[in-house]
N, C-alpha and C positions, 0 to 999 in steps of 0.2 A: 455540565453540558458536554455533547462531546463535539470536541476540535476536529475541523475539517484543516488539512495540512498542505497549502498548497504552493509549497517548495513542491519545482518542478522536478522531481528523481525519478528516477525508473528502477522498483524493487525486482529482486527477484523471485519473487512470491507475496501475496497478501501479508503484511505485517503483524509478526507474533512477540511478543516479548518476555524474555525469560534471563535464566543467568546461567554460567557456567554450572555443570556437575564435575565431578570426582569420579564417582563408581559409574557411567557410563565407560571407563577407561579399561575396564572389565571384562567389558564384553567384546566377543569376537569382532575384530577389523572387521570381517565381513561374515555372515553366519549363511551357511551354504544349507542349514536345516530349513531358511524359509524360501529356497528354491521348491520347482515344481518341473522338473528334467522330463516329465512327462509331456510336455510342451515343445515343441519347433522352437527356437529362437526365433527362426523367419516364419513362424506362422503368429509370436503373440510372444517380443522380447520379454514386454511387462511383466508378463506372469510365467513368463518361463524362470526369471530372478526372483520373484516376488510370488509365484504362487501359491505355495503352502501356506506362507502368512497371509494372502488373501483370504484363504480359506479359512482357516484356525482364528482371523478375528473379529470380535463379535464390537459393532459399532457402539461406542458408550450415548448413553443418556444423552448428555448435555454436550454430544459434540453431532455434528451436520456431513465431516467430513475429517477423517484421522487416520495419519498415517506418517510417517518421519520428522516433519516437521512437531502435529501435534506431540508424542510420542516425548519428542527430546523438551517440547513445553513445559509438560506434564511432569518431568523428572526436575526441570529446573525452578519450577513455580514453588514447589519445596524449598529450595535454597530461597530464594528471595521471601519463600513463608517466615522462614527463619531469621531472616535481616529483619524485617516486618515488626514479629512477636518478638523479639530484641531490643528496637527502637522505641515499639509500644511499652515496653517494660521500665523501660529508664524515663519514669515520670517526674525524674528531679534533672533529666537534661535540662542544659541551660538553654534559654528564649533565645530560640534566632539560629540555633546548631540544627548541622543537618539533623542530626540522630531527636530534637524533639521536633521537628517541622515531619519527618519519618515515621516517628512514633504515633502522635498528634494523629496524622491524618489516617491511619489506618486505624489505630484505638476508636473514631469517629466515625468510620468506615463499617466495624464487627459492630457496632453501639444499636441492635437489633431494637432494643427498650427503647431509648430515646429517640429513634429515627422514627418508630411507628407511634411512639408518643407526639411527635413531630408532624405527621400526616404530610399538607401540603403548606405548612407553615411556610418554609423557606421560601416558596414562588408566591406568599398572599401580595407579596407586595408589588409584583411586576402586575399579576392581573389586575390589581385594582387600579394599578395606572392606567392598564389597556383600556378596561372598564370606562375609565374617565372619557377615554378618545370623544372629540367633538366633532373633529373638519380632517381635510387631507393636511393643515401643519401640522395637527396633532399628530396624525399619521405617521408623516415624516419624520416629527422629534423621535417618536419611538420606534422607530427604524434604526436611526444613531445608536439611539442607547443599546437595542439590545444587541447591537453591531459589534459594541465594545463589550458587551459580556459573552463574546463570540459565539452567541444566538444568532443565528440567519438566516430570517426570512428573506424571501424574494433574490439577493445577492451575497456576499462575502465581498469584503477591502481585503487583501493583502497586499506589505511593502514587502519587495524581494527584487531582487538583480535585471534591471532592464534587459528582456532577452536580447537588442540589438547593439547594447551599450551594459555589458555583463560588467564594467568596472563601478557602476552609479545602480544605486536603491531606487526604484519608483514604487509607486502606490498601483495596485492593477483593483478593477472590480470585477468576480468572478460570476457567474449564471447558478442559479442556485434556488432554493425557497422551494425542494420539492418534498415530501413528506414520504414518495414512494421511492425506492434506492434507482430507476431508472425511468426518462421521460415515456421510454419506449410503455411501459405495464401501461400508461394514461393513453395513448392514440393506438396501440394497439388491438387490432379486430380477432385475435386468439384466444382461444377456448383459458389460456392460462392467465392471461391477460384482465378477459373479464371477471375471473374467479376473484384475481389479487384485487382488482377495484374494489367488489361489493364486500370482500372479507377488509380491505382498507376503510372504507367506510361505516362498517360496522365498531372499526380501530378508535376511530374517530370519535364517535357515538359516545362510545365506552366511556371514553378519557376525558369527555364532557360532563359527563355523569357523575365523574370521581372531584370533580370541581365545582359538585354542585346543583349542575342545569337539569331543570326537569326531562323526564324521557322526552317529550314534544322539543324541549329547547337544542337537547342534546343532538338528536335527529336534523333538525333544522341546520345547527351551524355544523353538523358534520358534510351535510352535501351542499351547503354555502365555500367551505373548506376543499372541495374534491372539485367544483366548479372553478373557482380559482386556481387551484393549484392546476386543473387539467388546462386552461387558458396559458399559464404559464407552460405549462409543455410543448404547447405547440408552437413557441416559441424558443425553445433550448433546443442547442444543437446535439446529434447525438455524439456516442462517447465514440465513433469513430472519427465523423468531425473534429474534436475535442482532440484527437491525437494529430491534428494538422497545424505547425507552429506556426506556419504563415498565417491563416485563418483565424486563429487566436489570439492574434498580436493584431491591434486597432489605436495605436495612439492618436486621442483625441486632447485636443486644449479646454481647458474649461467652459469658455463660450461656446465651443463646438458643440459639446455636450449637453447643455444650455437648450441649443437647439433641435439637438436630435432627442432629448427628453426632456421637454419642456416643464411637467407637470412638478418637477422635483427642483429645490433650491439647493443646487449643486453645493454653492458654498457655503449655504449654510451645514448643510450635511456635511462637508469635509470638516468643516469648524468645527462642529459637534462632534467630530472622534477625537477632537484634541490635536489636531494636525493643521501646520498652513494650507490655504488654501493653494492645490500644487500646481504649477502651470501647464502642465499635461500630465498623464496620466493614459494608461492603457483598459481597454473592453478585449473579452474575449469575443463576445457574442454584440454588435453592438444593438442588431435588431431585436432583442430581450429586450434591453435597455429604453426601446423606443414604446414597445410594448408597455415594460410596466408601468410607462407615463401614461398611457391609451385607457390602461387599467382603474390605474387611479382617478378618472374623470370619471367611468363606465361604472363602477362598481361603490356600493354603498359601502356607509363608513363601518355599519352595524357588522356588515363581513370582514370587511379589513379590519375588526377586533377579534373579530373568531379568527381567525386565523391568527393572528397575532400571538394571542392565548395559548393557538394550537401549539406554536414554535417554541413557545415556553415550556407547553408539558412536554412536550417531544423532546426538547433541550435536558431535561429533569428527571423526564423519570427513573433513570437507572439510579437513582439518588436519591429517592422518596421512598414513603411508604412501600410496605410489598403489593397492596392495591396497585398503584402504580408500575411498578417492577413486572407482575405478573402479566399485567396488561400486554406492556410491551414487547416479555417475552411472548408471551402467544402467538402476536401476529406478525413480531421481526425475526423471529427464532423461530416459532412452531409450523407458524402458517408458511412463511417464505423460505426457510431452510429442511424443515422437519426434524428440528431437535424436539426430542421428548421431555427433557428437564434442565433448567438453568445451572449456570454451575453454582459452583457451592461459593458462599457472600465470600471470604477471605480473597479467591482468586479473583471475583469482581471486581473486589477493592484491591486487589495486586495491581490488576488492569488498568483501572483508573489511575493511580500514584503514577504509573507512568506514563501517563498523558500529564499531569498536573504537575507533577514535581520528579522527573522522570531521572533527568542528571543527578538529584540530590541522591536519589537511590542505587544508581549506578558508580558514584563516585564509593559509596558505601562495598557495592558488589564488587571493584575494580580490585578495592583495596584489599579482600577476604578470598577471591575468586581468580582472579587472572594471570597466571605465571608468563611471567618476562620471553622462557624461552619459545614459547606459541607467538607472541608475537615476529620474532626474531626467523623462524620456520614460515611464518606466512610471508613476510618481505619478502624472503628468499623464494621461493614460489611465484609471488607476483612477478619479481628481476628476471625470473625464467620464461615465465608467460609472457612479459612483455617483450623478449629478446627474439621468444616464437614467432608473438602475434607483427612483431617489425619484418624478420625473416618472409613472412607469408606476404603481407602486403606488397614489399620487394620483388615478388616472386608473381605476382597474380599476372595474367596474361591478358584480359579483359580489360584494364585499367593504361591509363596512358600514364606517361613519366610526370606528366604536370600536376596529376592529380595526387598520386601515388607522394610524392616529393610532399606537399602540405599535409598528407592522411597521416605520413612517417612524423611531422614535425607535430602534429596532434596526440600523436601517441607518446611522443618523448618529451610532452610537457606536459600529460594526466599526472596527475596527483593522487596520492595514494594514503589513503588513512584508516590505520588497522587498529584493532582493539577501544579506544576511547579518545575522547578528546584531550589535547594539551593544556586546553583552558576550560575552564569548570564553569557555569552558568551561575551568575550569580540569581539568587533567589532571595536577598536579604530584603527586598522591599514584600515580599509574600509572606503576606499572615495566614498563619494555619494553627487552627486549636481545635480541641476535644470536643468542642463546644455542638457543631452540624456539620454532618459530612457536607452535604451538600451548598454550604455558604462556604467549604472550605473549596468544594468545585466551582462555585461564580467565583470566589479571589483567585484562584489558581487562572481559572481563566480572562476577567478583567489585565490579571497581570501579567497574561503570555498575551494578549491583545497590545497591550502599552509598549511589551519590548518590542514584540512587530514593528509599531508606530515608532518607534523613536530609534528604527535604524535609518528612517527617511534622513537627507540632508548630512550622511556621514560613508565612511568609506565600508564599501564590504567586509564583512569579516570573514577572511578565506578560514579561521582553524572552525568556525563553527559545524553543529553535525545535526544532519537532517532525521538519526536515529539515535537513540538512548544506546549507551553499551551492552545491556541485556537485553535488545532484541536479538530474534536469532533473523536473519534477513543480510541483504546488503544491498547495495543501489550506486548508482550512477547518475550523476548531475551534470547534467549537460552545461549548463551556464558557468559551472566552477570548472568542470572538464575536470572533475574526479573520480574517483569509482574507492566508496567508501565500506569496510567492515568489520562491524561492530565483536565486541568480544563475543554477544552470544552464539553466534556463530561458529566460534572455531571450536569444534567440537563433535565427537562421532554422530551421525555417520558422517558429516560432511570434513569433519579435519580431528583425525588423531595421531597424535604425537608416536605412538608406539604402532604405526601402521606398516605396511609395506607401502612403496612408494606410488605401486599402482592404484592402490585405492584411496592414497590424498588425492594426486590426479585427478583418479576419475571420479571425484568429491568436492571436494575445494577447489582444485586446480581448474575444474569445470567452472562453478560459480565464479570465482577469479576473471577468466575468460568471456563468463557470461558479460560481466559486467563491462569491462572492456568493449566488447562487441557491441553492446549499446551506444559507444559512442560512434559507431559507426552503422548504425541500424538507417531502420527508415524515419526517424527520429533524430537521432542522435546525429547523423551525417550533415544536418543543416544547420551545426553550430561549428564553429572554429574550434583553431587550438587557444583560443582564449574565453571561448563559451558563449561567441556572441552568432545570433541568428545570422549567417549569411552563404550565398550559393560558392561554396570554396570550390565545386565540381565543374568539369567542362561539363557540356554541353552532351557530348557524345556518352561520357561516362556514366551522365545521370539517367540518360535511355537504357545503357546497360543496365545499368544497377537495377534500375524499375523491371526490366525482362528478367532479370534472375531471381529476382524475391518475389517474382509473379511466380516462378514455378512451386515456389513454398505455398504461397497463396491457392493455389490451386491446389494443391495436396490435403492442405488441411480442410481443406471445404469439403475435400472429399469423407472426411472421418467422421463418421454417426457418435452424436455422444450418449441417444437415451432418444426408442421410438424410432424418431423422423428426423428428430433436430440434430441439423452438422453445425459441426464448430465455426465459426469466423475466420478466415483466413487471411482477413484484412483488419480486423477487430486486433489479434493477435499476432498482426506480423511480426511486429518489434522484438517482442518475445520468441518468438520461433527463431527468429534470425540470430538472438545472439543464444540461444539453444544449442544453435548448427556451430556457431561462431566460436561458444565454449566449448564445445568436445572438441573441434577441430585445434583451437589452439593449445589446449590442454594435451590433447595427445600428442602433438609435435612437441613441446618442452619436454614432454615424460620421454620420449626417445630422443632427445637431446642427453637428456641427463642420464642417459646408461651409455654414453657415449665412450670407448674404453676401458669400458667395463662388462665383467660375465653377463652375461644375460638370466637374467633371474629363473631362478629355479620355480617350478610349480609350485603353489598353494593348493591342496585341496583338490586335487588334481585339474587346475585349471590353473592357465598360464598367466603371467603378468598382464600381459593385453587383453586379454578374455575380464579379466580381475578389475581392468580399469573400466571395462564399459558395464560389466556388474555392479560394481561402486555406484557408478551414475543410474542404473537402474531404481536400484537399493533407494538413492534419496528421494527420488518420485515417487516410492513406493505409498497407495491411500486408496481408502474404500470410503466410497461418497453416498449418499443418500441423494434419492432421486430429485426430490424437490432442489436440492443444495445444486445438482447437476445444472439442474436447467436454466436455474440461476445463476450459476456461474458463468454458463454458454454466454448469456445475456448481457453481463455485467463486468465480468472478468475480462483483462488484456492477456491472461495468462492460460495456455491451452492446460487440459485438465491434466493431474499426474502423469495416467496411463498414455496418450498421446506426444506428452510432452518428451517420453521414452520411444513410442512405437512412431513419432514422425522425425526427429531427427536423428535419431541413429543408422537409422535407413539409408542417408545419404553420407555419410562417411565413408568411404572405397576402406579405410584400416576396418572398419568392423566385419566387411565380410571377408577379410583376410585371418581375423581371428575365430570369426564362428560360420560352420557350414551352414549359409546361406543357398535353398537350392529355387532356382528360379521360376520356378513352378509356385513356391511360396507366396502368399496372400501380399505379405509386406515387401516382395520383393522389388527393388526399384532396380531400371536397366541403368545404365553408367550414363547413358546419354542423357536418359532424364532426371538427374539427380541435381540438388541445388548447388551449382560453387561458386559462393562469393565471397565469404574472406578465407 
């Protein structure tokens, strides 16, 4: 099934996972052949860095959207092919060793014969339980259960870090149970909107069919299924809501709850995951909550199995039959992205392993892949970004000394974790064999549910890591108050060992900074330096700070992304701001660190600072397909590549010191209306 993760981080892009390369080390620091000089920098940065390869490349099949990130995927999904067909090969590993729980689950994974020999065998047994349903208890038992095979209809349990009390584990219950990726496609009155419903429901129909139900049956529970689910939308907050910690944080007592959802046997449902029943507990949403007790009175039991059912095949199909597979792709890839072909099974099954058993593979990739001195080069970098990103705070004019005094003491007590974890995940209680990919995905999952549950009533575990080592990505956790990254990451374009220093900077040392910045974002700022939710700001400064990430807001509303439709500029602050936050702090350390010394010679006939904001160009560089676009607009906290380049470089005073910038140009921003906040 797939896992919904709801440790609070803040990525710096959609999560991709991959592993370290070799001959990426190859290729040019920075290759001036996929410039397009034909361009203004102040008329269109993006493609004045990036334009040639805009042009020269031709979007693949089975991708939506491709460009640096995917790119260094694509070269690293080879190596981890290679661990893969390695581990799958040693079928005399001994029971219970990473290398056959490794092997196991990918040999099970390629096993095309016995999967479609398999059909829907692996789920007969959850539907026929649904099947059984009688009343609303029955209801509610299978609610539990399929809660612990991290199926989630209607909500998700996660135990994770009391936001107001970051030293203690509580249990939170999340809003959830939608089948479309946002509530917005269900109450939405746009031409795009109505498309995704009827082509949803046709989804629907489908996946009824492959289980069996006559066309009439299928039909029936698929708009029983889009009725429900559309009821529950208009109850979920949306995802800008969802980025407001006050609002999301409801600590309720069990009797509390009791009352405001009457319909549901609170303790017995805690009961049923295996957990005491807790004396409070946190709602993000609590009016969902009241709702889906409203629901359950309101709605027959015959629907509340079809949907049930639904969540199961939903939970499954990328792990069935190709019936199944295909289904899904069509209408969560084809229909809603516009990929034209799925990827090929091995990388499927790469994808999965790291959802399922992600550490066991990364300890493997850590051990084959990642040299000591990349670590050692990134600390050093972080030390420098952090001595910057202290400097500037120091320095900000807008900010009083009371506040400024706690933001410093926040920064000098982030935590910092590069390359992989210290302690390895144990996985010895996870059974994995040849046997079904997809009963190796319900125990994979049953058993990332149980460690969930069973860090309730014990103390944090600060080394743990919210990403596998072979992601390429990094994040920021607010409740830990760290800013964590992973091995797959350090790696061109964003950190090469053999670079000029301008373009780790303005690479690395960016994301570095990014990440940092989110602990001071419009997020990130309402946690301490201990990660717990509270207003550390005066009074005055928190008006400021809202005035100057309003002029971001305002900017990026202004950027068309496709048509008519502009970006969010409140959907995407967080991200914009520590955008601004990383170049800024990023380029202060890099003219730190030439600090008596020559000043570097051209590259290419373009200077070190010209060189650091090309680097940053360069990792945004990506050619998206429309459909993917407007999906993103909707869905994504992250503004799109090209934006993510042409809205914050604009306000950095050093970039138009390094490139003629002439005022008359489109992107040009005057001084005064430019954003400065850290």
């Amino acid at each position: 099934m797939k896992k919904n993760n709801y440790l609070l981080f803040i990525a710096l892009t959609m999560i991709v996972a991959s592993g370290c390369t070799k001959h990426n080390n190859q290729k040019p620091a920075f290759d001036i052949s996929n410039m397009d000089l034909s361009v203004k920098p102040g008329v269109d940065f993006f493609s004045y860095a990036n334009g040639t390869w805009l042009k020269n490349t031709k979007m693949p099949d089975d991708k939506s959207r491709y460009g640096s990130f995917d790119i260094l995927r694509e070269d690293n999904d080879l190596i981890l092919k290679g661990i893969f067909e390695q581990a799958a090969a040693k079928t005399d590993a001994p029971k219970g060793s990473s290398w056959q729980k490794v092997g196991d689950f990918f040999a099970s994974g390629i096993d095309t014969a016995n999967i479609e020999n398999q059909g829907y065998e692996p789920i007969k047994e959850d539907l026929n339980r649904i099947a059984a349903i009688k009343s609303v208890s029955d209801i509610l038992a299978e609610l539990t259960k399929l809660h612990t095979q991290y199926v989630s209809p209607l909500f998700q349990p996660y135990a994770g870090q009391d936001n107001k009390k970051s030293d203690t584990i509580i249990i939170s219950l999340y809003q959830g149970g939608l089948g479309l990726p946002d509530r917005d496609y269900y109450v939405g009155n746009d031409a795009r909107s109505e498309v995704i419903r009827n082509d949803y429901v046709q989804h629907l129909a489908n996946s009824f069919l492959l289980i069996g139900h006559s066309q009439e049956q299928a039909q029936k529970a698929a708009q029983q299924v889009m009725v429900l689910e559309t009821r529950l939308a208009n109850s979920t907050q949306t995802r800008l809501e969802q980025r407001d910690p006050y609002l999301t944080y409801n600590k309720v007592t069990i009797d509390e709850m009791q009352k405001l959802a009457p319909e549901i046997d609170w303790k017995g449902y805690f009961t049923g995951l295996g957990i005491d029943v807790p004396v409070d507990f946190v709602l993000d949403n609590p009016k969902f909550f009241t709702e889906i007790s409203k629901m359950l009175k309101d709605i027959p039991v015959d629907d509340w199995k079809n949907y049930f059912a639904w969540n199961v095949i939903r939970g499954y199909s990328s792990y069935l039959s190709n019936e199944f597979v295909d289904a899904e792709f069509d209408f969560y890839s084809k229909k809603l992205s516009g990929n034209n072909a799925n990827k090929p099974r091995w990388q499927r099954v790469s994808n999965s392993a790291n959802f399922a058993i992600g550490e066991l593979v990364g300890e493997i990739f850590v051990e084959q892949n990642f040299p000591p001195a990349a670590k050692q080069k990134m600390l050093d970098l972080i030390a420098n970004l952090k001595i910057a990103f202290g400097e500037r705070i120091s320095n900000l004019v807008w900010m009083s000394d009371e506040t400024k005094k706690k933001a410093l003491e926040k920064l000098e007590t982030m935590v910092v974790k590069v390359g992989y974890p210290d302690k390895w995940k144990d996985y010895s209680n996870l059974e994995i064999t040849r046997d079904c990919y997809a009963k190796n995905i319900k125990h994979a999952s049953e058993f990332s549910f149980r460690v969930n549950m069973n860090k309730l009533g014990k103390s944090v575990d600060r080394t743990e890591w919210g990403m596998t080592p072979q992601t390429v990505n990094a994040y920021y956790n607010p409740s830990m108050n760290e800013i964590v990254f992973p091995a797959g990451i350090l790696q061109p374009p964003f950190f090469n060992m053999n670079a000029d220093d301008a373009i780790n900077y303005g690479g690395i040392g960016v994301v570095i900074g990014h990440e940092m910045t989110h602990g001071f974002d419009d997020q990130g700022r309402n946690f301490d330096k201990n990660g717990n939710l509270t207003d550390w700001w005066t009074k005055e400064d928190s008006e400021k700070f809202t005035a100057l990430t309003q002029i971001l807001v305002d900017q990026y509303d202004r950027f068309i992304a496709i048509d008519s439709i502009h970006l969010d500029g409140k959907l995407t602050l967080g991200e914009n701001i520590a955008d601004y936050g990383g170049l800024t702090m990023s380029y202060l350390a890099y003219r730190k660190s030439l600090e008596g010394k020559p000043e570097p010679a051209q590259i290419d006939g373009f200077t070190a600072e010209q060189r650091f904001f090309l680097s940053y160009g360069n990792i945004w560089r990506q050619i998206i397909r429309d459909k993917e676009m407007m999906r993103r607009v909707k869905e994504d906290v992250h503004s799109p590549g090209n934006f993510r380049v042409n809205g914050a470089l604009f306000n950095i005073p050093e970039f138009y010191n390094a490139f003629v910038i002439d005022p008359d140009e489109p992107l040009y921003i005057p001084s005064e209306k430019r954003a400065v906040i850290w």
